[in-house]
C-alpha positions as CSV (number, residue, x, y, z in Angstrom):
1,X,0.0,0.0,0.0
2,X,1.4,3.5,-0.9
3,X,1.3,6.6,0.9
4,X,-1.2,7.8,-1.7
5,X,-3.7,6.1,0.4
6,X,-5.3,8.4,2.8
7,X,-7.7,9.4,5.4
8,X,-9.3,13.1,5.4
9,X,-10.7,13.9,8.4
10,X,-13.0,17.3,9.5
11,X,-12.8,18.0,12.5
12,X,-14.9,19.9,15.5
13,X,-17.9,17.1,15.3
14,X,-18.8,15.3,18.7
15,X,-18.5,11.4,18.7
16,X,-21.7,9.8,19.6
17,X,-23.7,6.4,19.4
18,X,-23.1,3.5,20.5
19,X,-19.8,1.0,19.0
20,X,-18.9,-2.3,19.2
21,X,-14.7,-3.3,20.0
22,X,-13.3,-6.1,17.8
23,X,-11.5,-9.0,19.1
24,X,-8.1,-8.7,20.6
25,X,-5.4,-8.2,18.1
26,X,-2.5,-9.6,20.5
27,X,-4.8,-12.6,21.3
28,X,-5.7,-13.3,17.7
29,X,-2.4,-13.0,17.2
30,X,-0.8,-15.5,19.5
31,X,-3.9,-18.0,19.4
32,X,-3.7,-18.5,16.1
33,X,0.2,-19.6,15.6
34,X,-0.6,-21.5,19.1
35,X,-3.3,-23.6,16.8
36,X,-0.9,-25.3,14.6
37,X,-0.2,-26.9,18.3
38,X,-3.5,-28.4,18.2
39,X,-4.4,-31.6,16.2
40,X,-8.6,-31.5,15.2
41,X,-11.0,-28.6,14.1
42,X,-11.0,-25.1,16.4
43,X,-13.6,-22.7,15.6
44,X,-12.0,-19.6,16.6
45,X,-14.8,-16.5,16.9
46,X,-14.3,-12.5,17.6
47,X,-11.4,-12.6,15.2
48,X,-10.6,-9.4,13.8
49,X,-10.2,-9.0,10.2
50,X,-6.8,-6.9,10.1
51,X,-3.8,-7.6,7.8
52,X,-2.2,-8.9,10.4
53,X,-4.6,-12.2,11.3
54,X,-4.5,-12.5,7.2
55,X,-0.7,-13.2,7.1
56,X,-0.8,-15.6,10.0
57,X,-3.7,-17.7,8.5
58,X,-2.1,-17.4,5.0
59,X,1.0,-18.9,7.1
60,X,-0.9,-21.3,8.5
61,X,-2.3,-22.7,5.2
62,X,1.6,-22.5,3.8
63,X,2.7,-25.3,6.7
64,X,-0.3,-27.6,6.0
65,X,-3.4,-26.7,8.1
66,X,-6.3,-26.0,7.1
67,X,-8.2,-22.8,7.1
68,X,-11.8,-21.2,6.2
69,X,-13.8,-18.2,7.6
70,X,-17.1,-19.8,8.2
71,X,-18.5,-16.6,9.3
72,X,-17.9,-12.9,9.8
73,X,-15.7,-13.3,12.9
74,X,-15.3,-16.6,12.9
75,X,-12.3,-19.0,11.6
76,X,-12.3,-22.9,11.3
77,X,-8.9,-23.9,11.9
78,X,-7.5,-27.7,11.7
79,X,-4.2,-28.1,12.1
80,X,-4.1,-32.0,12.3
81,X,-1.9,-31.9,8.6
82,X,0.6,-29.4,9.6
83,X,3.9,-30.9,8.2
84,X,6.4,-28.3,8.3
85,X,8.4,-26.6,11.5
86,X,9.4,-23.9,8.3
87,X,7.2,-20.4,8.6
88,X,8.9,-19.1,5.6
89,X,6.4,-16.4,4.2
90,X,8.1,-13.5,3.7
91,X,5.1,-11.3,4.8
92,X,6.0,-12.6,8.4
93,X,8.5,-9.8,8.6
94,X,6.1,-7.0,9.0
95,X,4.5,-8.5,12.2
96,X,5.9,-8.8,15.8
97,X,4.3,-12.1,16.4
98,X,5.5,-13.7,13.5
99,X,7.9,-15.2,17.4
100,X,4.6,-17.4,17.8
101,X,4.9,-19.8,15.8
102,X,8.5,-21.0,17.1
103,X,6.9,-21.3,20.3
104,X,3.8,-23.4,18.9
105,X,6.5,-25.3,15.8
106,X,9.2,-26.1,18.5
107,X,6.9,-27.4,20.9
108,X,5.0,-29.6,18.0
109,X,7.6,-30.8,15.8
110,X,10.7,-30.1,18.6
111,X,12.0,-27.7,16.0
112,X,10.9,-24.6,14.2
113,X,12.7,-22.2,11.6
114,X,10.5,-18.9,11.2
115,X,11.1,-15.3,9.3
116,X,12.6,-12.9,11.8
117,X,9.8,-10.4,13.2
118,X,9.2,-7.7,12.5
119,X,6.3,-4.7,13.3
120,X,6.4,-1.2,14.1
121,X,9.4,0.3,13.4
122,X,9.3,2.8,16.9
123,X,11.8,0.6,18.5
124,X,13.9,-2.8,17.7
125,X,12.5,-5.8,18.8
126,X,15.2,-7.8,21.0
127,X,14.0,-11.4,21.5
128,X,16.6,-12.2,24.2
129,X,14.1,-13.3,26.3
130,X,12.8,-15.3,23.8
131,X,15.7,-17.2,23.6
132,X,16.6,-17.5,27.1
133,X,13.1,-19.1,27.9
134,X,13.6,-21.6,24.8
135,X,17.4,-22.7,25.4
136,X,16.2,-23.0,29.5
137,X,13.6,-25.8,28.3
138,X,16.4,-27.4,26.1
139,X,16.6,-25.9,22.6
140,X,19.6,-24.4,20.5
141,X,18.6,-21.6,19.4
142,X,20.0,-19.4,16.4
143,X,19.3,-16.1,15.1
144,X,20.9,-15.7,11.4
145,X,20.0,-14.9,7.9
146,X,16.7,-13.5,9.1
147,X,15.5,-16.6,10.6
148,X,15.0,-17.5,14.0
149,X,15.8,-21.2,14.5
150,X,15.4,-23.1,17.4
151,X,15.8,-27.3,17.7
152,X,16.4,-30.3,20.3
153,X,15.7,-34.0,20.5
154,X,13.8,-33.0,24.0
155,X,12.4,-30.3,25.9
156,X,12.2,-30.4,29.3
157,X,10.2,-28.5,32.1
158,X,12.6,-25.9,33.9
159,X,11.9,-22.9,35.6
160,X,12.2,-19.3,34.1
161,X,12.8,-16.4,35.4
162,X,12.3,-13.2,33.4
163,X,14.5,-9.7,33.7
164,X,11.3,-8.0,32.6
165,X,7.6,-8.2,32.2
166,X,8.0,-9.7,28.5
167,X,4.4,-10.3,27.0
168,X,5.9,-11.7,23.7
169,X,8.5,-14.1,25.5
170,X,5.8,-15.3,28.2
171,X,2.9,-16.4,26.2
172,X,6.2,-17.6,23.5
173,X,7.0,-19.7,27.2
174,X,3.7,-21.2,27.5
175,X,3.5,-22.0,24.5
176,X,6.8,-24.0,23.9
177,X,6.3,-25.6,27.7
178,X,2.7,-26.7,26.7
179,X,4.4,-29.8,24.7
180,X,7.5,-30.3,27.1
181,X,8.0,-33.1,29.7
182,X,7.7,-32.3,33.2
183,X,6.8,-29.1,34.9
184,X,7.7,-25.2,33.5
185,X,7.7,-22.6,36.1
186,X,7.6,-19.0,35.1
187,X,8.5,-16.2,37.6
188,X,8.4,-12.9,36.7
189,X,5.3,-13.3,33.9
190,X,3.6,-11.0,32.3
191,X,0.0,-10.1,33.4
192,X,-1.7,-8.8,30.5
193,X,-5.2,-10.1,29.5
194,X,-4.1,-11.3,26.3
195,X,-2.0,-14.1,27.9
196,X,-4.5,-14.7,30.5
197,X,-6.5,-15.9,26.8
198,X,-3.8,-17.6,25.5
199,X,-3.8,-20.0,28.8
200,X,-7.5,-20.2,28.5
201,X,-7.3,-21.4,24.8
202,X,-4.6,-23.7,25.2
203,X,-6.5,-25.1,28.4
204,X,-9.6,-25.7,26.6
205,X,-7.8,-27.6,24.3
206,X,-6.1,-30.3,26.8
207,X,-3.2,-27.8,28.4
208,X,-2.8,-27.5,31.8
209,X,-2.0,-23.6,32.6
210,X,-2.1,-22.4,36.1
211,X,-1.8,-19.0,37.4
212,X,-2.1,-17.0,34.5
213,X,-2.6,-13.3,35.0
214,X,-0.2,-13.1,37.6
215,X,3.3,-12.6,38.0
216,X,3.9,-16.9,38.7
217,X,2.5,-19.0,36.2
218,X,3.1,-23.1,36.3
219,X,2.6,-25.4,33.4
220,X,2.4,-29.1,33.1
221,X,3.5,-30.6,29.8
222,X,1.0,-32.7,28.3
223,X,1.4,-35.3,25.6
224,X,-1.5,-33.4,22.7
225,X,-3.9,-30.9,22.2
226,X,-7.2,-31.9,20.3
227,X,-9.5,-29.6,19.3
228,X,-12.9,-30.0,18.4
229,X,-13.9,-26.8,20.1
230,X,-14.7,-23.3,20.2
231,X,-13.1,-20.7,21.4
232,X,-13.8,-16.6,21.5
233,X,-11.1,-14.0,21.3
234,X,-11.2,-11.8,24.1
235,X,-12.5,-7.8,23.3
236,X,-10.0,-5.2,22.3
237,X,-8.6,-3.6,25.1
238,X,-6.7,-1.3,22.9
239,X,-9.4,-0.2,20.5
240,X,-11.7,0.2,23.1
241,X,-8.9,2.9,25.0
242,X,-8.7,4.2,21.7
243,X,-12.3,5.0,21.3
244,X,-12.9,6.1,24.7
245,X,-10.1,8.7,24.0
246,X,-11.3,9.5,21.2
247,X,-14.9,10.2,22.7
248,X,-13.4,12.6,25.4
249,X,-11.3,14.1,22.5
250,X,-14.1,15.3,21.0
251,X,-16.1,16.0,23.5
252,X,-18.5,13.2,22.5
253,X,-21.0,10.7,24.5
254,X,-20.1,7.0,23.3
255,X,-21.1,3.9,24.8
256,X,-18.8,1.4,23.9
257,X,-19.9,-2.6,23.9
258,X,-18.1,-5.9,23.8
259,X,-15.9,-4.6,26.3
260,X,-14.5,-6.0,29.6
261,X,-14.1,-2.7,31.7
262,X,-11.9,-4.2,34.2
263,X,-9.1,-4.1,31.6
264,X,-10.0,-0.4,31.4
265,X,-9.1,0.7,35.0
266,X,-5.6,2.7,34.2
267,X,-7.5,4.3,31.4
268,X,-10.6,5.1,33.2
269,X,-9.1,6.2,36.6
270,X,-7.1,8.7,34.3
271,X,-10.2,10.2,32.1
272,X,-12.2,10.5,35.6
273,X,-9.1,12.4,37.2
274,X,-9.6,14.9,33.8
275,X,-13.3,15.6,34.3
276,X,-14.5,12.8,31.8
277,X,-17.3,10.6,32.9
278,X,-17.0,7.3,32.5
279,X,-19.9,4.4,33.5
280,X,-19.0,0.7,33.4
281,X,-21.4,-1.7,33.0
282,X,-21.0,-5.5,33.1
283,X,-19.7,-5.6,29.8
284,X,-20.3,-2.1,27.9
285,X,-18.8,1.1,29.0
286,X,-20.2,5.2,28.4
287,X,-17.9,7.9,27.9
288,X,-19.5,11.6,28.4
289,X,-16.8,14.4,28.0
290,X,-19.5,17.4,29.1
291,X,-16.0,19.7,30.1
292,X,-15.0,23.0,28.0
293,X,-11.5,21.5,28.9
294,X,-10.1,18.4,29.7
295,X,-7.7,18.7,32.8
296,X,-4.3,18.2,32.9
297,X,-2.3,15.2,34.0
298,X,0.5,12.9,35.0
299,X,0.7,9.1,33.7
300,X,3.7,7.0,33.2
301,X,3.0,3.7,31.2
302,X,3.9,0.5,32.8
303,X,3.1,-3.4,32.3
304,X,-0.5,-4.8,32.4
305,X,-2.6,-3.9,35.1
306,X,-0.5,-0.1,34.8
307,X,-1.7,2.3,31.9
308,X,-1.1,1.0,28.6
309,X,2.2,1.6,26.5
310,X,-0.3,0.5,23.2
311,X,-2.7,3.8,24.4
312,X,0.4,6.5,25.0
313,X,0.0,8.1,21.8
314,X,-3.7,8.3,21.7
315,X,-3.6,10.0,25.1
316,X,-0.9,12.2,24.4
317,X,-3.1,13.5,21.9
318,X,-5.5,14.0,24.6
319,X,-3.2,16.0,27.0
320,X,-2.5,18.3,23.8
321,X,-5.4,20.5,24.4
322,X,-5.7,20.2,28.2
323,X,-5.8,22.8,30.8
324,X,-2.6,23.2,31.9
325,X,0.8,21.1,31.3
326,X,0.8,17.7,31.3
327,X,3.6,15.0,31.2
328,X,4.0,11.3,29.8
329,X,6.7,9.0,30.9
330,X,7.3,6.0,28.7
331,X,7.8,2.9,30.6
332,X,7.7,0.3,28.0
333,X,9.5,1.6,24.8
334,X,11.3,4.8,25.3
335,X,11.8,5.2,21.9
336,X,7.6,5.6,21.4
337,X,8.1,9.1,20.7
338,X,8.2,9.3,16.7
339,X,4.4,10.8,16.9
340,X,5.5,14.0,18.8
341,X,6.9,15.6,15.0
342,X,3.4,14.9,13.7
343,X,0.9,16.2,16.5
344,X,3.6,19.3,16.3
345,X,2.7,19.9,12.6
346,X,-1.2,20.3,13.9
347,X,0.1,22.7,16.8
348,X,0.7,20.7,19.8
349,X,3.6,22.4,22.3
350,X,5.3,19.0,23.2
351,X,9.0,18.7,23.9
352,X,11.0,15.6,25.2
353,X,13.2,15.3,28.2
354,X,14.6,12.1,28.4
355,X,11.9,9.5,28.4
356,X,9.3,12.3,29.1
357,X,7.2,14.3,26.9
358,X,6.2,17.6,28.2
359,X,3.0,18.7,27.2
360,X,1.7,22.2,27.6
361,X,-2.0,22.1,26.3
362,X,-3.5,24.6,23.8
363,X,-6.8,26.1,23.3
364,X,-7.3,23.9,20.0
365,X,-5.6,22.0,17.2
366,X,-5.5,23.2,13.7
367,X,-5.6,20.6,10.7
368,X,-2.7,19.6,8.6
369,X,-0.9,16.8,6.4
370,X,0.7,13.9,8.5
371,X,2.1,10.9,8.2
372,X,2.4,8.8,11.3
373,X,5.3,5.8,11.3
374,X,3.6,3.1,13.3
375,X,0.2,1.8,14.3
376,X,-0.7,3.6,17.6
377,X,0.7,7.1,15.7
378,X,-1.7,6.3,13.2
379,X,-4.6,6.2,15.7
380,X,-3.6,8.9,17.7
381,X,-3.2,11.4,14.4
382,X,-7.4,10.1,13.3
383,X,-8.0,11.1,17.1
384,X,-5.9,14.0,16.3
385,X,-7.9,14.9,13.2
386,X,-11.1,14.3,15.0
387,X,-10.6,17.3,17.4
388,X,-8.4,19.8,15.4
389,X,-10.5,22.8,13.4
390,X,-10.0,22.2,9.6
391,X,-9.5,19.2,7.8
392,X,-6.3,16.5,8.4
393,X,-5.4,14.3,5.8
394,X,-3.8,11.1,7.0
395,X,-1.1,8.8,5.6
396,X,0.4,5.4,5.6
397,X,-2.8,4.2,6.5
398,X,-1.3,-0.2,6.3
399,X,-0.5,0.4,10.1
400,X,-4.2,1.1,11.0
401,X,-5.5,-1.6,8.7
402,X,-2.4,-4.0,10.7
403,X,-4.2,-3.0,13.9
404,X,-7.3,-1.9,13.8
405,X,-10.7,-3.7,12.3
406,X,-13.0,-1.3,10.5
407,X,-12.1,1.5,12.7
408,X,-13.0,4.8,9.9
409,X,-16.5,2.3,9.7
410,X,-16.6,2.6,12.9
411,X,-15.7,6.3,13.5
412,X,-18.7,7.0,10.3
413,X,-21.4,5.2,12.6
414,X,-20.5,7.8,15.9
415,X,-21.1,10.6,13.3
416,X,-17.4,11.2,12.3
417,X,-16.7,13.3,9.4
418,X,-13.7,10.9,8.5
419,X,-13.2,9.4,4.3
420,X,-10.5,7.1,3.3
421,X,-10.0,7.2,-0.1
422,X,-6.8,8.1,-2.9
């Protein structure tokens, strides 16, 4: 896709409606290279239809399972004929969790050779962890010519313990331990929801996972997993942070549905603290942004249950036209800066210090060219456009569509004025 493709956006109109989140993108992402683990049918449902999910399923079909959308949301997968430890397809290397499938091939076939990953390009993706957790349960692991390779005759339970909150190199631990003999320990985990659904899959399907979602997490090789089942992607927790910014952004009333508010706490404590109301239901959420002026505020992003490195941008669009000045420390990746040029061109007084942006709100933004470098940019600039007076036209629109399902569809039914188009 070329940069010729673009959004336009006219800003100054109030979200409101109701909207329903996707499926999680992360757990799409991981449950689907953890199926060619699992020998029978699996009905997967809430997939969303992003680039991303495409590449993996077309990846999926290149190693011998098979695939079909049997409905809107909803993928039949059988991995029983999966033949080949080799994920070769070169369209792996624009996705992070392209890692997947080592964890689900190695543990399968005790080997697995797969394209390097890739994603976006804010910050380098070191897979240390990765390895570490792989070579603890027994593998050799190699990372040349734009592969990573991993093999061994055995794997063996072990314990692992993690020098960070690794999401990618956890659920890449559960996975490969799934298979193993004996009993994997992981200290140290990550928490985020999407690996508490990754455990919750694999369980259905014959693992035996215990303690995900908190910082120990034990699993118990077993000898298969047979599916037969069906199994529904957890909501969005991303998207949905997205669109309650973008609801507050504009001042808008939006009821959001499909959501599981408890994954919103950071989020909502934050929006509350600015003057935003927010009402959680048992599974829908309302943002009302009745305020002249958003108030200003503090966050610093942290792992899963601490406010989201995934909704910095977005918010730091937010804090760019709130009372007073503001500051975001970057927790995660402290390279996640790269939209700061952008919101600048549309007027926003935002300087770095360190791994800090200072943010000194203005009255409003005005509307301008921009062309965001990675996915969460790219939300943050539509949010952006959504709120600024004039009209914003938005670039490089293949990291939305990696990320985000139907999201300008979605933004049209809250009353957006918002075309994508050449």
């Amino acid at each position: 896709m070329s940069t010729e493709d673009r959004i336009v956006v006219k800003g100054g109109k109030k979200l409101e409606g109701d909207v329903t989140v996707g499926g999680s993108k992360n757990a799409a992402v991981a449950i689907i290279c953890a199926s060619a683990m699992v020998k029978g049918k699996v009905f997967l449902e809430n997939v969303p239809r992003i680039t991303d999910i495409q590449v993996l399923l077309e990846t999926l079909k290149q190693i011998g399972a098979s695939v079909q959308w049997t409905g809107d949301k909803t993928v039949e997968v059988d991995a029983t004929g999966v033949n080949s430890p080799i994920c070769d397809n070169p369209d792996l290397s624009t996705l992070r969790g392209s890692y997947y499938f080592v964890g689900s091939l190695l543990g399968r076939f005790r080997q697995a050779k797969v394209v390097f990953p890739g994603g976006c390009n804010f910050a380098p993706r070191p897979i240390d962890q990765h390895v570490y957790a792989f070579e603890t349960l027994g593998a050799s692991v190699e990372t040349t010519g734009g592969y990573i390779t991993a093999k061994t005759k055995k794997l063996v339970g072990n314990s692992i313990y993690f020098d960070n909150y690794s999401v990618g190199a956890t659920i890449n631990s559960i996975l490969t331990a799934t298979l193993a003999e004996g009993t994997t320990t992981i200290e140290n985990a990550n928490r985020e929801p999407h690996v508490v659904d990754v455990a919750n899959f694999l369980n259905m399907m014959g693992a035996d996972i215990k303690g995900a979602g908190t910082n120990a997490i034990r699993i118990k090789g077993v000898k298969e997993l047979t599916g037969g089942r069906s199994y529904s992607i957890c909501p969005d927790m991303i998207e949905a942070g997205t669109l309650m910014i973008a609801a507050a952004a504009t001042k808008g009333t939006v009821t959001l549905h499909n959501v599981m508010p408890e994954h919103m706490d950071a989020l909502s404590m934050k929006l509350t603290e600015m003057g935003v109301t927010v009402e959680a239901m048992d599974d829908s959420i309302t943002v009302k942004a009745n305020v002249k002026r958003v108030k200003n505020t503090n966050i610093k992003t942290m792992p899963y249950p601490g406010f989201p490195t995934d909704l910095h941008p977005q918010f730091a669009t937010l804090l760019s036209v709130a009372d007073g000045e503001s500051r975001i420390t970057e927790g995660v990746f402290p390279t996640r800066f790269q939209y700061v040029e952008q919101l600048q061109k549309l007027g926003a007084n935002i300087q770095l210090s360190g791994e800090s942006a200072i943010i000194k709100g203005v009255p409003k933004l005005i509307g301008a060219p921009v062309l965001p470098t990675d996915l969460r940019a790219a939300a943050a600039m539509v949010i952006a456009g959504l709120m600024a007076e004039g009209q914003t036209t938005i670039y490089n629109l293949e990291y939305l569509d990696r990320g985000y399902e139907d999201f300008i569809k979605k933004l049209q039914s809250l009353k957006a004025v918002i075309e994508r188009g050449k």
